[in-house]
N, CA and C atoms as an extended XYZ file, in Angstrom:
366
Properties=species:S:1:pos:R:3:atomname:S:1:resname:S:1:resid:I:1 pbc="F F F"
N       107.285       19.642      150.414 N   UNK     1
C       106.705       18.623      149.549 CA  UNK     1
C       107.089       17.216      149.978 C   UNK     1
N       108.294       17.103      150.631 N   UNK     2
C       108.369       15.962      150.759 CA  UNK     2
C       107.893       15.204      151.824 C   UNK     2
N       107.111       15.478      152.573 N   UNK     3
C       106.371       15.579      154.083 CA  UNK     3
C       105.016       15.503      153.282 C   UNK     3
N       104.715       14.874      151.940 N   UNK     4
C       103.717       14.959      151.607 CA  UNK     4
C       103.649       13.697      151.398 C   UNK     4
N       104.482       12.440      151.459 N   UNK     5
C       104.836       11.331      151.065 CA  UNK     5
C       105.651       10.424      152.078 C   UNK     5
N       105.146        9.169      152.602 N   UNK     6
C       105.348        8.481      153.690 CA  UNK     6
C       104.802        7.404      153.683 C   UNK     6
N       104.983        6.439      154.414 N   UNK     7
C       104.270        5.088      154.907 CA  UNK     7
C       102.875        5.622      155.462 C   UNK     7
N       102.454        6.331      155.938 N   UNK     8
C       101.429        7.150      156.786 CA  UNK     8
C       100.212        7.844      155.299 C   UNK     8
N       101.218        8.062      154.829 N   UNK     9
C       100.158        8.853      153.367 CA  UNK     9
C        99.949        7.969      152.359 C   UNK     9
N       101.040        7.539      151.610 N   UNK    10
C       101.165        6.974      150.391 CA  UNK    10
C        99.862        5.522      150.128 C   UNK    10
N        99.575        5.255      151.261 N   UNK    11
C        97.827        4.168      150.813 CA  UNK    11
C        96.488        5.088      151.452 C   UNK    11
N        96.786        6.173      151.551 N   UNK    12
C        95.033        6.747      151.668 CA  UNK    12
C        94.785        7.730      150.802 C   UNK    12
N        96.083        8.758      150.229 N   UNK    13
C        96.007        9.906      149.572 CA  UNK    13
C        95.452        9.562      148.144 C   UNK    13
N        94.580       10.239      147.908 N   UNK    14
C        93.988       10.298      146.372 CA  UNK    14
C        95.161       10.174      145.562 C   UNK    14
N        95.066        9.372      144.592 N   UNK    15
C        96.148        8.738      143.156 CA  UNK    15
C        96.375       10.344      142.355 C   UNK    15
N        94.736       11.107      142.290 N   UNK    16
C        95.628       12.136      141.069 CA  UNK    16
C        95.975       13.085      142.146 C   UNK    16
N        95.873       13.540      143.216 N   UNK    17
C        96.356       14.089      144.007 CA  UNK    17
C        98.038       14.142      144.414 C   UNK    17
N        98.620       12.854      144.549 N   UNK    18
C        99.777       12.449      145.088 CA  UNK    18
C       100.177       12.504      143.571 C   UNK    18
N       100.134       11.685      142.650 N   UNK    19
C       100.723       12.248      141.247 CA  UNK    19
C       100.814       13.635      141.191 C   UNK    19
N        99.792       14.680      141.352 N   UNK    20
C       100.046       16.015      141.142 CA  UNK    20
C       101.286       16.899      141.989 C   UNK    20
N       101.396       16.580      143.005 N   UNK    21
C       102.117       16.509      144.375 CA  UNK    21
C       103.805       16.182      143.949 C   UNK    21
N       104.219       14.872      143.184 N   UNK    22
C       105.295       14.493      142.712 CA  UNK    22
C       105.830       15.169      141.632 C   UNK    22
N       104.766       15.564      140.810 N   UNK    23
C       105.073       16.189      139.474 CA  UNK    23
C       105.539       17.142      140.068 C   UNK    23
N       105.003       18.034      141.335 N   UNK    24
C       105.950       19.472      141.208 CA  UNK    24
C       106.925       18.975      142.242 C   UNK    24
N       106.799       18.064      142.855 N   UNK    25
C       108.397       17.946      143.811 CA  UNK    25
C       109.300       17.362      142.931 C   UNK    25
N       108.991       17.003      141.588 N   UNK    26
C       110.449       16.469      140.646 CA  UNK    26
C       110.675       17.427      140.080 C   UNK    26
N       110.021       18.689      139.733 N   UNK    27
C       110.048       20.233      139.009 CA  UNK    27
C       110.862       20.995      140.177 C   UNK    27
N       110.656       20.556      141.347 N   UNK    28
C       111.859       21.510      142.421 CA  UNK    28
C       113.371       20.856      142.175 C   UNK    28
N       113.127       19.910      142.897 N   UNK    29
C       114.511       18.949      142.578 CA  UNK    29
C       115.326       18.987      141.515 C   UNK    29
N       114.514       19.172      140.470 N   UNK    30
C       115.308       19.109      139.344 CA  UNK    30
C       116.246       20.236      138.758 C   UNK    30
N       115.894       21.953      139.375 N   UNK    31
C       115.985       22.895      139.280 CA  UNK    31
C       117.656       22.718      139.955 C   UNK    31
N       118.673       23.214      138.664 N   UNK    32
C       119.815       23.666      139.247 CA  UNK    32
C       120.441       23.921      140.725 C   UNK    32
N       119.500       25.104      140.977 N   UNK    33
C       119.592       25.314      142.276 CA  UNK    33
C       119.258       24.227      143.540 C   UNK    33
N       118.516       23.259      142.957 N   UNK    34
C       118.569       22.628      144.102 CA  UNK    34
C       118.553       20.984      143.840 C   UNK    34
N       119.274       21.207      142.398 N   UNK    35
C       119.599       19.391      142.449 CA  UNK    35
C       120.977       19.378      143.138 C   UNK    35
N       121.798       20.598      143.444 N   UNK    36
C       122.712       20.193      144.261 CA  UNK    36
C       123.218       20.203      145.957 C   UNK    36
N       121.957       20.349      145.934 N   UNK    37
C       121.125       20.039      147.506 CA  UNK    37
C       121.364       18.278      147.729 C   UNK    37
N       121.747       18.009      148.423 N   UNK    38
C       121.756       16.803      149.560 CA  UNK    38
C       119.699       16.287      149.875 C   UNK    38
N       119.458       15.312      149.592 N   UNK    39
C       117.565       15.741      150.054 CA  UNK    39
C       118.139       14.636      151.670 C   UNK    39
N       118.912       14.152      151.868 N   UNK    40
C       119.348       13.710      152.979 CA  UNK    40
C       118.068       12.431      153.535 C   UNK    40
N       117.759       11.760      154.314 N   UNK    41
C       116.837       11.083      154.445 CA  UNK    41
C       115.333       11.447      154.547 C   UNK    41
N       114.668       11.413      154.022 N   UNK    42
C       113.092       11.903      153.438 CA  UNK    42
C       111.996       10.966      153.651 C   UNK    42
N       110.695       11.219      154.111 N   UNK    43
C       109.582       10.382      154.264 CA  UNK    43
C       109.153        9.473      153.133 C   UNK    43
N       109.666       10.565      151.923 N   UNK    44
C       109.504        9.335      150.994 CA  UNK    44
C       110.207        8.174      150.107 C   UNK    44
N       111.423        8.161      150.944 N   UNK    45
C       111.922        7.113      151.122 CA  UNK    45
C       112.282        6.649      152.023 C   UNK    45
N       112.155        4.823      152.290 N   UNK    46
C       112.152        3.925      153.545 CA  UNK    46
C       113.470        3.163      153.001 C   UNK    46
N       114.339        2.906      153.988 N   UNK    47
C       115.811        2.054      154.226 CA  UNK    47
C       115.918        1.092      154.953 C   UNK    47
N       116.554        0.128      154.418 N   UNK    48
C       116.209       -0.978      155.710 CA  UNK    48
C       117.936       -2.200      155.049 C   UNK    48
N       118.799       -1.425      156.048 N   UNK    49
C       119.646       -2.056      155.945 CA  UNK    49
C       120.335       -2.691      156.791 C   UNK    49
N       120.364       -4.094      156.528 N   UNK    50
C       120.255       -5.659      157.241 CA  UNK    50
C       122.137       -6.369      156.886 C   UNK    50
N       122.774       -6.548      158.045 N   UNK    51
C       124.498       -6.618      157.993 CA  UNK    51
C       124.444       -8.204      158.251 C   UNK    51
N       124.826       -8.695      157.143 N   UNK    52
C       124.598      -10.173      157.713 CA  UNK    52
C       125.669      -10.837      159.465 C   UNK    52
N       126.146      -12.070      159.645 N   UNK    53
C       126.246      -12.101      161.062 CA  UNK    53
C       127.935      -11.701      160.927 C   UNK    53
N       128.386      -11.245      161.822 N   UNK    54
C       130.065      -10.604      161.729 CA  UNK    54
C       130.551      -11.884      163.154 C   UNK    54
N       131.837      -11.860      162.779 N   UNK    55
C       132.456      -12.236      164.444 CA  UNK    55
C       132.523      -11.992      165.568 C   UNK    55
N       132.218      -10.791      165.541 N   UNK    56
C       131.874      -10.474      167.398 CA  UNK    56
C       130.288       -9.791      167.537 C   UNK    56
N       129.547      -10.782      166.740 N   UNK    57
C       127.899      -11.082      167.460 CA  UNK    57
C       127.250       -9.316      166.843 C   UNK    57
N       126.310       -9.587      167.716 N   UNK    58
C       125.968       -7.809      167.723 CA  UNK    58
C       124.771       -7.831      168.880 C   UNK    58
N       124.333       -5.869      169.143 N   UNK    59
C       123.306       -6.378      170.172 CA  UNK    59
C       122.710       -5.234      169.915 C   UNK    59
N       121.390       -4.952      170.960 N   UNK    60
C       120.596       -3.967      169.924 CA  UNK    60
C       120.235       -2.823      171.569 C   UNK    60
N       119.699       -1.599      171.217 N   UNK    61
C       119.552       -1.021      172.056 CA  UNK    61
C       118.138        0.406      171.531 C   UNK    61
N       117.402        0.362      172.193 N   UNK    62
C       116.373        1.844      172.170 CA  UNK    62
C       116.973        2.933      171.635 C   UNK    62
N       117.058        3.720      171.011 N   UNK    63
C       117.133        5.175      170.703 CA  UNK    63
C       116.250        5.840      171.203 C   UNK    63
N       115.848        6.885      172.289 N   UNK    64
C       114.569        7.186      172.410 CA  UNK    64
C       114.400        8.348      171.707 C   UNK    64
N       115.743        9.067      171.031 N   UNK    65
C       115.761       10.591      170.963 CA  UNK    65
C       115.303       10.759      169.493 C   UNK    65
N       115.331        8.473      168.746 N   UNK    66
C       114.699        9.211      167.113 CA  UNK    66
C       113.931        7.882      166.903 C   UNK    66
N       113.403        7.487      168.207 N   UNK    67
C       112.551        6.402      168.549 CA  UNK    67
C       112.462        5.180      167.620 C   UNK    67
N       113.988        4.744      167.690 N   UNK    68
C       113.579        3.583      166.652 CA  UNK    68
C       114.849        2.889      167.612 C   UNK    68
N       115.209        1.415      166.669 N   UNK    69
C       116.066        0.258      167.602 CA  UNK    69
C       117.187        0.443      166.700 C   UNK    69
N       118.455        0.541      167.745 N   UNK    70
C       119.709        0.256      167.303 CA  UNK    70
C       120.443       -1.035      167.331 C   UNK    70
N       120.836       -1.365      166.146 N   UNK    71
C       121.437       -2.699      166.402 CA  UNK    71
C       122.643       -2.699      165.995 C   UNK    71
N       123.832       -2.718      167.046 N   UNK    72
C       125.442       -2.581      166.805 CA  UNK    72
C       125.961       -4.063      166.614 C   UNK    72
N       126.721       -3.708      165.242 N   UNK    73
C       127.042       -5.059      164.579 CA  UNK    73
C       128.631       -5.405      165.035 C   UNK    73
N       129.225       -6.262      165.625 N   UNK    74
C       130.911       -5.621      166.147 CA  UNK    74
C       131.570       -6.953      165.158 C   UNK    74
N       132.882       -6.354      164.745 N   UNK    75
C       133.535       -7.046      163.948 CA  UNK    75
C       134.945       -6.921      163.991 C   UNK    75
N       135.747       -7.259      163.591 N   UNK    76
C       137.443       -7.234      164.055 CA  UNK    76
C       137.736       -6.756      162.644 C   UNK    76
N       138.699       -5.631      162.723 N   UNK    77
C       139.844       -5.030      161.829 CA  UNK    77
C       140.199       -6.125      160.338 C   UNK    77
N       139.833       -5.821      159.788 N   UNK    78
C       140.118       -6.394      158.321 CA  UNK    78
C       138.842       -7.575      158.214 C   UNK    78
N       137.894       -7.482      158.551 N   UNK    79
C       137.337       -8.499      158.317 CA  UNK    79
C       135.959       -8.056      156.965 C   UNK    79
N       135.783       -8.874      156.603 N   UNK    80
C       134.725       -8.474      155.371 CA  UNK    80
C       133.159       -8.365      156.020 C   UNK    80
N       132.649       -7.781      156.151 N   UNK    81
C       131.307       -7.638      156.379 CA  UNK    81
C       130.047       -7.320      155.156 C   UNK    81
N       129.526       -8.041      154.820 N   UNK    82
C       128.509       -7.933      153.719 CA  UNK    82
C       126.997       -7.169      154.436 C   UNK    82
N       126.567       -6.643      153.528 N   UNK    83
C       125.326       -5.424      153.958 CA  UNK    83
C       124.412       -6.050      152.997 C   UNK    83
N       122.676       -5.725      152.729 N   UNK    84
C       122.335       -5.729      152.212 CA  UNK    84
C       121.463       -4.344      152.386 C   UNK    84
N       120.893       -3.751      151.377 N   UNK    85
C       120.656       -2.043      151.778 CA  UNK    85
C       119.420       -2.509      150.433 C   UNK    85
N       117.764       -2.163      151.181 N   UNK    86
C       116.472       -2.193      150.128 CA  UNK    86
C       116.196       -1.164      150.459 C   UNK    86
N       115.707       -0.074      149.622 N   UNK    87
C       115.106        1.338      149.837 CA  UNK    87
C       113.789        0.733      148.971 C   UNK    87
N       112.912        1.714      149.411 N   UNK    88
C       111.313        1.630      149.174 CA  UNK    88
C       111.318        3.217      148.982 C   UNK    88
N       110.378        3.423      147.931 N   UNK    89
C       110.039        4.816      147.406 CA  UNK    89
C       108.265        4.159      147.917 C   UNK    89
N       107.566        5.875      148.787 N   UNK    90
C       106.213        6.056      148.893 CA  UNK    90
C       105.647        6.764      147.638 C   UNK    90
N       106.650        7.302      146.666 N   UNK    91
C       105.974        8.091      145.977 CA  UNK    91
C       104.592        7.704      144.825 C   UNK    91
N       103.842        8.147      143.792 N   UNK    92
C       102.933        7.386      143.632 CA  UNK    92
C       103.644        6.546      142.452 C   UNK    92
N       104.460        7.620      141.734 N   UNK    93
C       105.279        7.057      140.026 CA  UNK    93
C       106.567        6.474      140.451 C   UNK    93
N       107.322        5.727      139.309 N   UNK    94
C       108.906        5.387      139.399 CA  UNK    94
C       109.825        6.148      139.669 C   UNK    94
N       111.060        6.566      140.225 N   UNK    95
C       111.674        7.264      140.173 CA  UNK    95
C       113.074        6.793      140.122 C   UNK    95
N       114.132        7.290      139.289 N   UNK    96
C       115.086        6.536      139.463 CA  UNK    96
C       116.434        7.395      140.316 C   UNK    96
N       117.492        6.931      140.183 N   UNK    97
C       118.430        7.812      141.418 CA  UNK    97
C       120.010        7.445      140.261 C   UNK    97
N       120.321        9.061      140.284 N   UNK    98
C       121.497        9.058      140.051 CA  UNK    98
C       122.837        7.721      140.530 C   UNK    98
N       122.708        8.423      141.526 N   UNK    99
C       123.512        7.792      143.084 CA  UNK    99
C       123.106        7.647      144.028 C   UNK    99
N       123.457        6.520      144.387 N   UNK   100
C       123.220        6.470      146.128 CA  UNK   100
C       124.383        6.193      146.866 C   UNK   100
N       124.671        7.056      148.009 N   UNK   101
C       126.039        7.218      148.763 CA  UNK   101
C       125.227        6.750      150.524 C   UNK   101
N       126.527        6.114      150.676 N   UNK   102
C       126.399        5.584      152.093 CA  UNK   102
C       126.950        6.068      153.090 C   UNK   102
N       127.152        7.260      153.873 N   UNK   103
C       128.275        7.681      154.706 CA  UNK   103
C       128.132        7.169      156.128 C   UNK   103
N       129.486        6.324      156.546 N   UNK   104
C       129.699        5.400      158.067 CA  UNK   104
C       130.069        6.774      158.787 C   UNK   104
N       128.887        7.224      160.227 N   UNK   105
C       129.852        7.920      161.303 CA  UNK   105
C       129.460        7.174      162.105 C   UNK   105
N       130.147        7.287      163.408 N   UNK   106
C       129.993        6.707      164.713 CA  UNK   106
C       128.536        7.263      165.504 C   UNK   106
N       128.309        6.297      166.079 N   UNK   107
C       126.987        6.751      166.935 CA  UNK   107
C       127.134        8.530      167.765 C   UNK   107
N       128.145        8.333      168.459 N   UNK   108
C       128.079        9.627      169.149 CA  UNK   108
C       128.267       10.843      167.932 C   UNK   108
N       128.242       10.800      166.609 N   UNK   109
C       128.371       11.941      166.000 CA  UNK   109
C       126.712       11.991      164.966 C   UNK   109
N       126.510       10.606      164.951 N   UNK   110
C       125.069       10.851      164.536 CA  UNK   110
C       124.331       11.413      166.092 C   UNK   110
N       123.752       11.179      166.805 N   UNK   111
C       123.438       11.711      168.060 CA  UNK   111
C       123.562       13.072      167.884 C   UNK   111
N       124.776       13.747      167.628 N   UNK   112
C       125.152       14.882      168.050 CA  UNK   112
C       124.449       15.393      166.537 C   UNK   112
N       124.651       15.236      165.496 N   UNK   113
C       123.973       15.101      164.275 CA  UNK   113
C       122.438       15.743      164.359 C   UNK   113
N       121.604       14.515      164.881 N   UNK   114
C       120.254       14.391      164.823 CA  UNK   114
C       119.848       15.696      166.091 C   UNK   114
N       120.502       15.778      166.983 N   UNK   115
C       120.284       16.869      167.871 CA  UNK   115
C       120.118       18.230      167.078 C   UNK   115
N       121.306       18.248      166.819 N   UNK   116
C       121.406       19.691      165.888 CA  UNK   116
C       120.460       19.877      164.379 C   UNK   116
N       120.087       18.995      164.450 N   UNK   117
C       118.638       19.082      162.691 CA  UNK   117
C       119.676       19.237      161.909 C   UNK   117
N       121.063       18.225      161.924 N   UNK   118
C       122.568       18.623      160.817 CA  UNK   118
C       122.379       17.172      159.986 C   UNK   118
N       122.736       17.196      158.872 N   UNK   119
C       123.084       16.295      157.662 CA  UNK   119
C       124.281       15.680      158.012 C   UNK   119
N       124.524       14.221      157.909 N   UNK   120
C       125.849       13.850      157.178 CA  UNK   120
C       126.149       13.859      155.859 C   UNK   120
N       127.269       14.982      155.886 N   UNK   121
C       128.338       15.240      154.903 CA  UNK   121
C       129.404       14.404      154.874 C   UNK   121
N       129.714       14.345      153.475 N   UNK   122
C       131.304       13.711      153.442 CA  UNK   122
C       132.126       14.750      153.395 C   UNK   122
């Protein structure tokens, strides 16, 4: 269901269609069994989180293996770094969120991550 909802779908798909579509993907989710499921990053939600400027600059590089741009932010030991983090829902209705958790790994373990079709866990 959730491959039913994206930047790609969410402006052509029929309104009572994609409503009908949400109604039963909030009837899965919601189910015991699998509200304690992780839904981990999903088409139908978009992230776009922007690190304002740190002390040691930053620079950006290709990913080709999940085809998008990396941009490494470098900063020195105790220093404060401010984030700003906007998520966008494709879905057609509101939805609201318990929690939202942020987990920091290092590049070479996301890599190794995204290879294996594995989640970050805390």
């Amino acid at each position: 269901l959730t491959l039913c909802f994206g930047p790609h779908i969410s402006g052509v798909a029929p309104k009572p269609a994609a409503e009908a579509l949400q109604k039963d993907f909030e009837a899965v989710v919601s189910h015991p069994e699998v509200a304690k499921l992780r839904l981990g990053i999903s088409s139908f939600l978009e992230t776009d989180l922007v690190v304002e400027s740190t002390s040691g600059g930053k620079s950006s590089m290709l990913l080709n293996f999940v085809r998008k741009k990396l941009v490494k932010n470098f900063c020195k030991v105790g220093e404060v770094v401010k984030m700003k983090l906007a998520v966008r829902s494709h879905l057609p209705n509101p939805i609201s969120a318990d929690a939202i958790n942020i987990l920091l790994v290092s590049f070479e373990k996301y890599e190794e991550l995204f290879h294996n079709r594995e989640l970050v866990s805390s």
